[in-house]
C-alpha positions as CSV (number, residue, x, y, z in Angstrom):
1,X,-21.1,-28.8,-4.7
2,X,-23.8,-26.1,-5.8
3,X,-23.5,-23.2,-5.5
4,X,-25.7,-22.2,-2.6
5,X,-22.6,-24.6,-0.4
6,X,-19.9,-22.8,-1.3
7,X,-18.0,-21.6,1.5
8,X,-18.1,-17.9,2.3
9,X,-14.4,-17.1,1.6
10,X,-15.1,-18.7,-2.0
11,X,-18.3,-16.1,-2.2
12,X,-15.8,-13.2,-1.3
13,X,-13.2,-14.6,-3.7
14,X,-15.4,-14.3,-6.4
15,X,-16.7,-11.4,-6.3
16,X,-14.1,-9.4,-6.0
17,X,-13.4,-10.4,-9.6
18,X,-17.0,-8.3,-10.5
19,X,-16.9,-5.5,-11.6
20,X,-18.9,-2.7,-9.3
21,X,-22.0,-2.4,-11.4
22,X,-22.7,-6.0,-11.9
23,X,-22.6,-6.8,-8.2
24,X,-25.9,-6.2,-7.2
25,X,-26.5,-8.9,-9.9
26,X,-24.5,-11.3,-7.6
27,X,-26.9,-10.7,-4.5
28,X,-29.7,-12.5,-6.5
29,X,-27.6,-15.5,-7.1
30,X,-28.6,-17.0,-3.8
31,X,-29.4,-15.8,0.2
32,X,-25.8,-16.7,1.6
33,X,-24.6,-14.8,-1.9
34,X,-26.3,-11.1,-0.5
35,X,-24.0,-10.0,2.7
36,X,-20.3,-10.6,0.6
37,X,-22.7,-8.6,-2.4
38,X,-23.4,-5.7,0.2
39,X,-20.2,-5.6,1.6
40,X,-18.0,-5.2,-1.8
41,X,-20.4,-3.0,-2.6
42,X,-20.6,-0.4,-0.1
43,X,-16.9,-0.8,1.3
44,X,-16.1,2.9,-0.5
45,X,-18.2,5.6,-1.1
46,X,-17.8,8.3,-3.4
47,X,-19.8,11.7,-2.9
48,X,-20.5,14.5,-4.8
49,X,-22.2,17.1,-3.2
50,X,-23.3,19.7,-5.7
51,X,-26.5,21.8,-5.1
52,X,-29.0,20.3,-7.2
53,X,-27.9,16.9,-5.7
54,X,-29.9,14.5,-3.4
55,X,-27.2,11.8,-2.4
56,X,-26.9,12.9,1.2
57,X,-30.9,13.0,1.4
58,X,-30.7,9.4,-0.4
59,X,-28.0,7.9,1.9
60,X,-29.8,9.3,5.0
61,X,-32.8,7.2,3.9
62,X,-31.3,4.3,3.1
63,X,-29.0,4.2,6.1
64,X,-32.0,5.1,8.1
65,X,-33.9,2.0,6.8
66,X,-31.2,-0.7,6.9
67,X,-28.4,0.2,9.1
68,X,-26.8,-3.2,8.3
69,X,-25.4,-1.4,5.0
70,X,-23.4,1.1,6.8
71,X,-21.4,-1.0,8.8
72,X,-20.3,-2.3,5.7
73,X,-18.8,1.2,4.6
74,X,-14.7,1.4,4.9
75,X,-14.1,4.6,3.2
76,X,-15.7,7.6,1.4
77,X,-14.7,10.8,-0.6
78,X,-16.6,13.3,-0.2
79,X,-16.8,16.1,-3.1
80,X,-18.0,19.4,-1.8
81,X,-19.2,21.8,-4.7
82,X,-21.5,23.7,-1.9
83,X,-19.2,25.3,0.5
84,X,-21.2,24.3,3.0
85,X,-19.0,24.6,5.8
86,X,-18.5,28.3,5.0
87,X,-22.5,28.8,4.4
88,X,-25.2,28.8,6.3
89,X,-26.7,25.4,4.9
90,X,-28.9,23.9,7.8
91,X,-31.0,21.3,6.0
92,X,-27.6,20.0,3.8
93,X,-25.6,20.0,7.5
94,X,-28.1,17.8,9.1
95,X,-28.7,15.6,6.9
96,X,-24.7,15.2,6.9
97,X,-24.9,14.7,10.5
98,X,-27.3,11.8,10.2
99,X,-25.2,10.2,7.3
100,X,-22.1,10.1,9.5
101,X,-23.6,8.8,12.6
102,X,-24.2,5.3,11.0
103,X,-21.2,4.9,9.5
104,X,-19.9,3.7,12.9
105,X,-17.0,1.3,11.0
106,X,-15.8,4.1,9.0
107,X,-11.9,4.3,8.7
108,X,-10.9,6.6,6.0
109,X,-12.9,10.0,4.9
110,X,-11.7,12.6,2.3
111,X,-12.9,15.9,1.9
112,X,-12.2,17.7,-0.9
113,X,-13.0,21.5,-0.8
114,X,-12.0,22.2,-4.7
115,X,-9.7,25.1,-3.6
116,X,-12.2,26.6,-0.8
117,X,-11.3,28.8,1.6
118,X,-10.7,27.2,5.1
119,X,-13.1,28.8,7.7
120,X,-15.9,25.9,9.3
121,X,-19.0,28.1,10.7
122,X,-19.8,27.0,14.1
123,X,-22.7,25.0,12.8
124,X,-20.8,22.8,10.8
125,X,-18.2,22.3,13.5
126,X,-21.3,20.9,15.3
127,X,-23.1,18.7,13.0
128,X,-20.1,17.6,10.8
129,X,-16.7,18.4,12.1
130,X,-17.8,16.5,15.7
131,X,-19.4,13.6,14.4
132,X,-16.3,12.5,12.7
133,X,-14.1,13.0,15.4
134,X,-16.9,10.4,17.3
135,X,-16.3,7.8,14.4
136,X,-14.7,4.6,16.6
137,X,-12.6,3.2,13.9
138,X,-11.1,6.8,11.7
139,X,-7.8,6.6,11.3
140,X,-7.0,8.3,8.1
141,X,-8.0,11.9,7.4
142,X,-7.3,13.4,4.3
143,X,-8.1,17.1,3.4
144,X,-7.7,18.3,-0.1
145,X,-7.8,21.6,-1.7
146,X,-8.3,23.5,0.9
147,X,-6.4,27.6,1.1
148,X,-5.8,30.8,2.9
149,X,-4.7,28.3,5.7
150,X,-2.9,30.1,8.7
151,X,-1.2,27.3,9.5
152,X,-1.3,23.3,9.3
153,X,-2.9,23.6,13.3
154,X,-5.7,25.4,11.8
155,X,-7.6,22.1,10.7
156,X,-7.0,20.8,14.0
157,X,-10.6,20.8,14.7
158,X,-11.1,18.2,12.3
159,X,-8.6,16.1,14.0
160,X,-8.6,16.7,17.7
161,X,-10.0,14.1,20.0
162,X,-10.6,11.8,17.4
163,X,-9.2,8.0,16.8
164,X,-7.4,9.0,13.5
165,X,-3.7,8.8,13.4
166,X,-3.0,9.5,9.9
167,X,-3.7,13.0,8.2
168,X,-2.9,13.2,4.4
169,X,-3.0,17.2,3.2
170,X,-3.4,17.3,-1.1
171,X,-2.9,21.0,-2.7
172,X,-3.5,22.4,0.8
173,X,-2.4,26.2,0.5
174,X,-0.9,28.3,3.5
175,X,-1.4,31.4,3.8
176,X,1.2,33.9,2.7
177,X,2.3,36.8,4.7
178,X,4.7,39.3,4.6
179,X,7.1,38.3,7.2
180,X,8.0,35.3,9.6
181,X,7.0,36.6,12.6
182,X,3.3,37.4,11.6
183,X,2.5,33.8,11.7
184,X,0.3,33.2,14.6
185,X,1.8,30.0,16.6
186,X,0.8,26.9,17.3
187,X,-1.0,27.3,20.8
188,X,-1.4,23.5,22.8
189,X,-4.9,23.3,22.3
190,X,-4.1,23.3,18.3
191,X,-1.4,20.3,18.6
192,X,-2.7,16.9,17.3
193,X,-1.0,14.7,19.3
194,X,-2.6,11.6,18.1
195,X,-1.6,11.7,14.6
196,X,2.1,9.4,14.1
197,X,1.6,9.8,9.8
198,X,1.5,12.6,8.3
199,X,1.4,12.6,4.2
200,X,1.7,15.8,1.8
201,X,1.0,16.5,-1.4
202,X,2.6,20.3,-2.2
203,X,0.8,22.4,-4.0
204,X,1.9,23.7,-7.6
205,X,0.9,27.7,-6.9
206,X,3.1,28.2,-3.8
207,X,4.9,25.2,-2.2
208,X,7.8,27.4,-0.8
209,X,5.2,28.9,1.9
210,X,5.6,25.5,3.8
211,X,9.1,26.0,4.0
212,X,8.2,29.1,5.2
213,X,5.5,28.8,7.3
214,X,4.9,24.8,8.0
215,X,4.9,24.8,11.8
216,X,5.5,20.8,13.1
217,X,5.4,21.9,16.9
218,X,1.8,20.8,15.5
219,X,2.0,17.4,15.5
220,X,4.7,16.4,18.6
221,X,4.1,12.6,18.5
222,X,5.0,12.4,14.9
223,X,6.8,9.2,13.4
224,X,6.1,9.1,9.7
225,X,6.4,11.7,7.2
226,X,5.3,11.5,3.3
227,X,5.6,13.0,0.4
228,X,4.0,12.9,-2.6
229,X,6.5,14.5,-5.1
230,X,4.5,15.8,-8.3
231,X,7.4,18.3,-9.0
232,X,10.7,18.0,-8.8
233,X,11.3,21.8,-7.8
234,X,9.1,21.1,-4.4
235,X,12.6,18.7,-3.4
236,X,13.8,22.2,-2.3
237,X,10.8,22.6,0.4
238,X,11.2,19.1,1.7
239,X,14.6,19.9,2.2
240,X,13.7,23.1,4.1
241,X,10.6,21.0,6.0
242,X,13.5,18.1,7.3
243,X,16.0,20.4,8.6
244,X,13.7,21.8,10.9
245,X,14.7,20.4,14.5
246,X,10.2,20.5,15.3
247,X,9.8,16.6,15.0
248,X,11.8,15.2,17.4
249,X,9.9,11.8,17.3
250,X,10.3,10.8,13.2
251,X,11.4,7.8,12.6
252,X,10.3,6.7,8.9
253,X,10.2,9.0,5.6
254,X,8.4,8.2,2.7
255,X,8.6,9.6,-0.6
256,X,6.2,8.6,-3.6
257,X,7.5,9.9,-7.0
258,X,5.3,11.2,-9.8
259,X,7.3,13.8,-11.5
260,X,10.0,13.4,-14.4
261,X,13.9,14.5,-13.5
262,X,15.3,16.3,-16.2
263,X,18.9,15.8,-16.5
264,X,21.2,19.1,-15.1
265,X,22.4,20.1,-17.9
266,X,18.6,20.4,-19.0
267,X,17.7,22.4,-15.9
268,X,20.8,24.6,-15.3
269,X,20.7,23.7,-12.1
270,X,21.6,20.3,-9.8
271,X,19.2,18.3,-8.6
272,X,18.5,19.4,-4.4
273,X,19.7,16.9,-2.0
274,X,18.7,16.4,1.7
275,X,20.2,14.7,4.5
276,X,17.8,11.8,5.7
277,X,20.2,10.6,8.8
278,X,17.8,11.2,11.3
279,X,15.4,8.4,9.7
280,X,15.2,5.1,10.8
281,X,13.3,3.7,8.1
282,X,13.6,4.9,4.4
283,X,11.3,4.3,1.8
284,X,11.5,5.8,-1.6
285,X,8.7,4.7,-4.3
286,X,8.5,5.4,-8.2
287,X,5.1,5.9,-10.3
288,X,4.4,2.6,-12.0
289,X,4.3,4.7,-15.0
290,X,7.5,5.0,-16.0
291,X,7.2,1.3,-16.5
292,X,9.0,2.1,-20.2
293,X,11.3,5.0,-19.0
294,X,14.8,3.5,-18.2
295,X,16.2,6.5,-18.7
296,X,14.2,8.2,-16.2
297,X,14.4,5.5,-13.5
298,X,18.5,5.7,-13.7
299,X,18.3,9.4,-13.4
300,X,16.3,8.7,-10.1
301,X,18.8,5.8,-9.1
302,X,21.7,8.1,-9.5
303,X,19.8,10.9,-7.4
304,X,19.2,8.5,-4.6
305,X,22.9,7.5,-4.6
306,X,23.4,11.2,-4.4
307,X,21.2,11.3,-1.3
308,X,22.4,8.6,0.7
309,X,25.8,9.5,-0.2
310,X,25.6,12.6,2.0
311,X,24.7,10.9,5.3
312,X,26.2,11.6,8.4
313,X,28.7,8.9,10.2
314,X,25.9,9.2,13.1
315,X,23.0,8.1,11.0
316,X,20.1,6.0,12.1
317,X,18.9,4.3,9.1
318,X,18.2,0.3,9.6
319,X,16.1,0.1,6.7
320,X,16.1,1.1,3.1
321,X,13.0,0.5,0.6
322,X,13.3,1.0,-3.0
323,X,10.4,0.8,-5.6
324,X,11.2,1.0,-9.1
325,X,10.0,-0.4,-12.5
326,X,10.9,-3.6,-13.7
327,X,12.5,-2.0,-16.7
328,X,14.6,0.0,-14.6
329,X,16.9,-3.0,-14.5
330,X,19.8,-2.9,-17.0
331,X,19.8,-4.1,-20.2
332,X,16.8,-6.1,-18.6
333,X,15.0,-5.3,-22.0
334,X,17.1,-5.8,-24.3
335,X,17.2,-9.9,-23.2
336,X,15.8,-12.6,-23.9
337,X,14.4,-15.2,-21.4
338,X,16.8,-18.1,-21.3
339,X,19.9,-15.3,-22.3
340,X,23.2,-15.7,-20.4
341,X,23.1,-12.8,-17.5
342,X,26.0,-10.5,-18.6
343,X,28.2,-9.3,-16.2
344,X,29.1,-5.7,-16.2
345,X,33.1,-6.4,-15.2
346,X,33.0,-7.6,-19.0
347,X,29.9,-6.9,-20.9
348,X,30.4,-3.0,-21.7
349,X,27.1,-1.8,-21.9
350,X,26.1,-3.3,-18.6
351,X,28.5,-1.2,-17.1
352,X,27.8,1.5,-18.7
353,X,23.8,1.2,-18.0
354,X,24.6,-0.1,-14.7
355,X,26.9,3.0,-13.6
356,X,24.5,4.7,-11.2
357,X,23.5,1.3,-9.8
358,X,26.8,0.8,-8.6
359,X,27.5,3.8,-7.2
360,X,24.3,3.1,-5.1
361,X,26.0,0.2,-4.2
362,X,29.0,1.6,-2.9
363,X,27.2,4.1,-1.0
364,X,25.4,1.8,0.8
365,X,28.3,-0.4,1.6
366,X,29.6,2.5,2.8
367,X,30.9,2.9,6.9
368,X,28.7,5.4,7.4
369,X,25.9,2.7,6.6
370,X,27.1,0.8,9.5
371,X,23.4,0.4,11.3
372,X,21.7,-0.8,7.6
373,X,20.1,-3.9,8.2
374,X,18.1,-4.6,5.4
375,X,18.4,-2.8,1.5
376,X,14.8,-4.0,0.5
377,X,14.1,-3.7,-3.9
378,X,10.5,-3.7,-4.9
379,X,10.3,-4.2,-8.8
380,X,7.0,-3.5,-10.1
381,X,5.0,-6.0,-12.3
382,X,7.6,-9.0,-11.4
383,X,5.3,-11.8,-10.6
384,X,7.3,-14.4,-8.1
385,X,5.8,-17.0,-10.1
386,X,7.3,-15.0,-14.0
387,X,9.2,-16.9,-16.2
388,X,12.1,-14.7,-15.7
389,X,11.6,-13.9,-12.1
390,X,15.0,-16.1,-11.3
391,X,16.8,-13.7,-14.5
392,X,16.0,-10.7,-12.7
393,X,16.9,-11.7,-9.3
394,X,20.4,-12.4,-11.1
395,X,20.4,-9.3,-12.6
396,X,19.5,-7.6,-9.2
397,X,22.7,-9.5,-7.4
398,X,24.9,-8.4,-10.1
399,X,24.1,-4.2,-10.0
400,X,24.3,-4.7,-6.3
401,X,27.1,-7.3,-5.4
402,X,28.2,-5.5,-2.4
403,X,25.1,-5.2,-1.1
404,X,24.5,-8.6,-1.6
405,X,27.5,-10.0,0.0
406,X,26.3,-8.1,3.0
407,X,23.5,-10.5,3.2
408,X,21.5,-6.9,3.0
409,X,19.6,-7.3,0.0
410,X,15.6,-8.1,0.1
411,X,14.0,-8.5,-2.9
């Protein structure tokens, strides 16, 4: 077969192997070779928008002149380095507005403001804000480094009436004040009832004024809540965000973790616990690099015992996700393939490595578990088809036999 006949999946196939700047190489190969080219190649768009630059101006044109290429767009980041939604910037604001109106396929925009104040003129409510709320196929928002926020409702213009359901906020400040009750409220017209996920990422300088000031009559059809932990001290605003009685409709909560846990006796301090029973669905997810801290994933195993083991009788949780590290597994290292799997009733070490794992176990075995349906384990980098994929699996039933004898355990 030569290669002009091969079928179109194959095309894709291959050239999502190629690396970004040879693919407009591949679009010469032959005709049925350019739409597969054009699509990997302007799926995501990355935009930096400085004032010396002309990439708008360029992507106006080029949209302008083959409008085929912006259907192919999926996603784009946007880079603001202007403060153009704070300054009068007519010429940089329409040509925005013409950017935006072919990307009719769009389903993901960022907007990074590079620790801007938040306050959109009028005109770029108009010519930017709108258009994206016009996009068909948005459904994921995210706003980054953004301050002096009033409140979470205050970026509800970006939202409102649009398709999106998912809003991700990254180093988005609030604004401080001196008391409670100064905080202006979330009035109807500010609610964004179409968005069901909701991630954050807390900011380092002041995470505490979310606890204080983080309003979720905002978002009333809410059903999934993430975090992005990037510091272990922000646990104690999460803590503060969940107890809040403002989102009556959550049913899944997500936590990515990209932060070290120091032992207590490090800290001074322990480590803040929450109550997750009014979750359905549980996920918790480590960084993939602490591929070589085991000591740092059993810290985390140990916490999340500690977590769970606080639920209440009346709990809702069906589901329970855990990503971790392959290494996190003990003694996992310090095996060879085609070793005998040690058992920790007589192999010391195992149960000494394998302590927090069991108390997991136990926890989760527990009656107030009595709605758990599935205990799902994600190990990173363990390929189904690995040589020692049937060794870990092993390993996995051993840490967690009750669990396993539950028929609970997903891997």
């Amino acid at each position: 077969m030569s290669i002009e006949n091969l079928p179109q999946e194959l095309i894709e196939h291959i050239i999502s192997f190629v690396c970004l700047t040879q693919i407009p190489q591949c679009s010469t190969v032959a005709c049925n070779w350019v739409y597969p080219s054009q699509r990997h190649l302007f799926r995501h768009l990355f935009i930096r928008i400085s004032p010396a630059s002309g990439i708008l101006s360029a992507l106006s044109r080029l949209f302008t002149a083959s409008p085929h290429l912006a259907l192919h767009v999926r996603s784009v980041m946007v880079i603001d380095e202007t403060e153009m939604g704070r300054t009068p910037a007519p010429d940089l604001l329409f040509t925005a507005a013409c950017v935006l109106k072919h990307l009719k396929a769009l389903r993901e925009i960022e907007l990074a403001f590079r620790g801007a104040s938040w306050g959109p003129t009028p005109m770029f409510e108009d010519m930017v804000l709108k258009p994206i709320q016009r996009l068909p196929e948005l459904s994921n928002i995210v706003v980054s480094g953004v301050s002096d926020l009033e409140g979470l409702h205050d970026i509800s213009a970006l939202v409102a009436q649009s398709s999106c359901s998912r809003l991700g906020l990254t180093f988005v400040k609030l604004r401080e004040h001196q008391r409670r009750q100064d905080v202006q409220p979330c009035s109807e017209e500010q609610t964004m009832s179409n968005i069901t996920h909701l991630a954050l990422l807390l900011p380092h300088a002041s995470p505490g004024t979310y606890s204080t000031y983080f309003d979720g009559r905002a978002f009333p059809n809410l059903a999934t809540i993430q975090f992005n932990l990037v510091d272990f001290c922000q646990l104690v605003t999460i803590r503060t965000i969940l107890a809040s009685d403002d989102f009556p409709t959550l049913e899944t909560f997500i936590c990515h973790i990209s932060c070290p846990m120091y032992p207590p006796s490090t800290t001074g301090h322990p480590h803040p616990l929450f109550s997750l029973s009014k979750f359905r669905n549980i996920i918790f997810t480590m960084s993939e690099s602490y591929a070589a801290e085991w000591g740092l994933v059993k810290r985390f195993i140990g916490w999340w015992a500690d977590v769970f083991a606080i639920h209440s009788a009346d709990n809702r949780t069906a589901t329970i996700q855990l990503t971790i590290p392959l290494a996190g597994l003990p003694l996992l290292s310090s095996t060879k393939a085609g070793d005998d799997i040690p058992d920790y009733r007589r192999d010391g070490r195992l149960k000494e490595e394998a302590e927090d794992w069991r108390r997991l176990d136990g926890v989760l075995t527990s009656p107030a578990f009595v709605r758990l349906q599935e205990v799902k384990l994600r190990l990173i980098d363990c390929e189904k088809e690995s040589p020692r994929c049937g060794e870990v699996e092993e390993r996995v039933r051993i840490v967690l036999p009750k669990v396993r004898d539950r028929g609970l355990l997903r891997l």
